[in-house]
N, C-alpha and C positions, 0 to 999 in steps of 0.2 A: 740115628747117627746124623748130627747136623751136615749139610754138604756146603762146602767152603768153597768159594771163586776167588782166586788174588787178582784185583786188578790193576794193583802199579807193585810190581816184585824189585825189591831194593834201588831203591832211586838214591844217589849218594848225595849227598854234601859235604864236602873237604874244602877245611879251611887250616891256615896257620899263620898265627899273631897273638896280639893278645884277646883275651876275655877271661869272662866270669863265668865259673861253672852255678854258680847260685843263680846269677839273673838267668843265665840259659834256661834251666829248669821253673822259672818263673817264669818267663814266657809263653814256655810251653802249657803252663796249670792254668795262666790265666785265658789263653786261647782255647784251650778248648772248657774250661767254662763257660766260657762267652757261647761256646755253638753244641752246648748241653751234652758231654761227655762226661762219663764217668773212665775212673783213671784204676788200674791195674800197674803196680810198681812190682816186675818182675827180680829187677835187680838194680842195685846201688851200690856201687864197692868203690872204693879208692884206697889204693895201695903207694906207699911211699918204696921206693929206692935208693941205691945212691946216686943213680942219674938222674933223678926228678919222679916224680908223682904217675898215678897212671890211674886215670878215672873211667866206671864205665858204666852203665844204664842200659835196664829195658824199660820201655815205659809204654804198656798195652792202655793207651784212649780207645774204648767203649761207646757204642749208643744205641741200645733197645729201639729198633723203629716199629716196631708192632711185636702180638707175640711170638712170630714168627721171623721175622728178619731182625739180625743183629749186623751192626758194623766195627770194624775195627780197625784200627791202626798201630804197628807195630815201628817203634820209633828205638832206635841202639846208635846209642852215643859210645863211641870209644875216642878216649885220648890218652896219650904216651908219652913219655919224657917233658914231661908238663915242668916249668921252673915258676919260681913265685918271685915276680918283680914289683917295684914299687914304682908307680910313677906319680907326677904331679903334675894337674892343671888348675892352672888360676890360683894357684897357691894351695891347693888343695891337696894331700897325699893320698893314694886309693893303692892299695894291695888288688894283683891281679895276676892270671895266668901265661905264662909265653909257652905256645907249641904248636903241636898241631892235633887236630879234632877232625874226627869224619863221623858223621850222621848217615842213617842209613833208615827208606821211609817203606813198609811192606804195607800196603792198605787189603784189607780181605771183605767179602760179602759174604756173609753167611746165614743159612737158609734153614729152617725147620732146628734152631739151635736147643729145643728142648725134647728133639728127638721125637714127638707127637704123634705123625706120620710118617712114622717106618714101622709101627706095632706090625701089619698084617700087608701083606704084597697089594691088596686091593688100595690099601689107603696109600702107598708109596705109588702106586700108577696115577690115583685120582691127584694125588700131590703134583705129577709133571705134567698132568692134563692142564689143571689150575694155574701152576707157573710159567707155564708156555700161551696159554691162551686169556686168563681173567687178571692176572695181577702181571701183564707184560710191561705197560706203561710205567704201575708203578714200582715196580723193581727196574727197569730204565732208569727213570727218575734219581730212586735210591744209589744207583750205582754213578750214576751222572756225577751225585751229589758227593758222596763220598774220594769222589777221583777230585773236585772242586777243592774239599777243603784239605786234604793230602798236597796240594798242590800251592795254597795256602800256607800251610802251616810251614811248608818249604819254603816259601822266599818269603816268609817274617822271620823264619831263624837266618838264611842268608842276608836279610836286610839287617840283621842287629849285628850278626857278625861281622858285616863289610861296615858299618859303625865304628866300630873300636881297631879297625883298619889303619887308623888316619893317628893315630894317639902319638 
């Protein structure tokens, strides 16, 4: 049984104005492409009302760091009463979102994720031998890293968000 550590447990981001639920989720695919994740899409729903729209997303980014430690980040987009306005700049018209959004960022470390060392009690003690004493740096490291690009990925969607602030 893999053993799991969270180390940023729901970091929020609440915004409300306009945007774009397409470029948001563009954002997010091409970021962590760029830092070699693969992407788990838990959920994608958007429901219409009569009061406006109501969108919402899991969106589990992945990355295999050996065969042994896996990283993750747990990213849940919810918005509600979402309207569809039109505006224009420069003569241009762009269809886009009015409401409010809250992002919510759960980063996890996870250790022994194909369960390898837990067969037999001897290999689960040799396992906390090893991860406290031989691989301490580099799971530091790995946890360092992982809290970096959570932290990251957070003020690029705030940075795009407070973007279309000004419209």
């Amino acid at each position: 049984m893999p053993e799991t550590l969270t180390l940023i447990d729901g970091k929020k981001l609440s915004y409300e104005g306009l945007f774009e639920p397409k470029e948001i989720y563009t954002v997010i695919d091409q970021f962590f492409k760029k830092h070699g994740f693969d992407k788990h899409e838990f959920k994608n729903a958007e429901q219409i009302f009569e009061h406006g729209k109501q969108l919402e997303m899991d969106l589990r980014p992945y990355k295999k760091l050996s065969d042994y430690v896996k990283v993750e980040i747990k990213i849940e987009i919810v918005a509600r009463n979402l309207k569809e306005v039109e505006i224009e700049k420069k003569g241009i018209k762009k269809k886009m979102m009015s409401g409010p959004i809250d992002i919510s960022f759960t980063s996890y470390f996870i250790t022994d994720y194909e369960g390898t060392w837990e067969m037999k009690p001897f290999y689960y003690v040799f396992r906390m031998l090893v991860d406290k004493y031989v691989y301490k740096s580099y799971m530091n490291t790995a946890k360092n890293e992982l809290m970096e690009v959570t932290n990251e990925i957070y003020d690029e969607l705030r940075s795009y968000l407070n973007m279309h602030k000004y419209y």
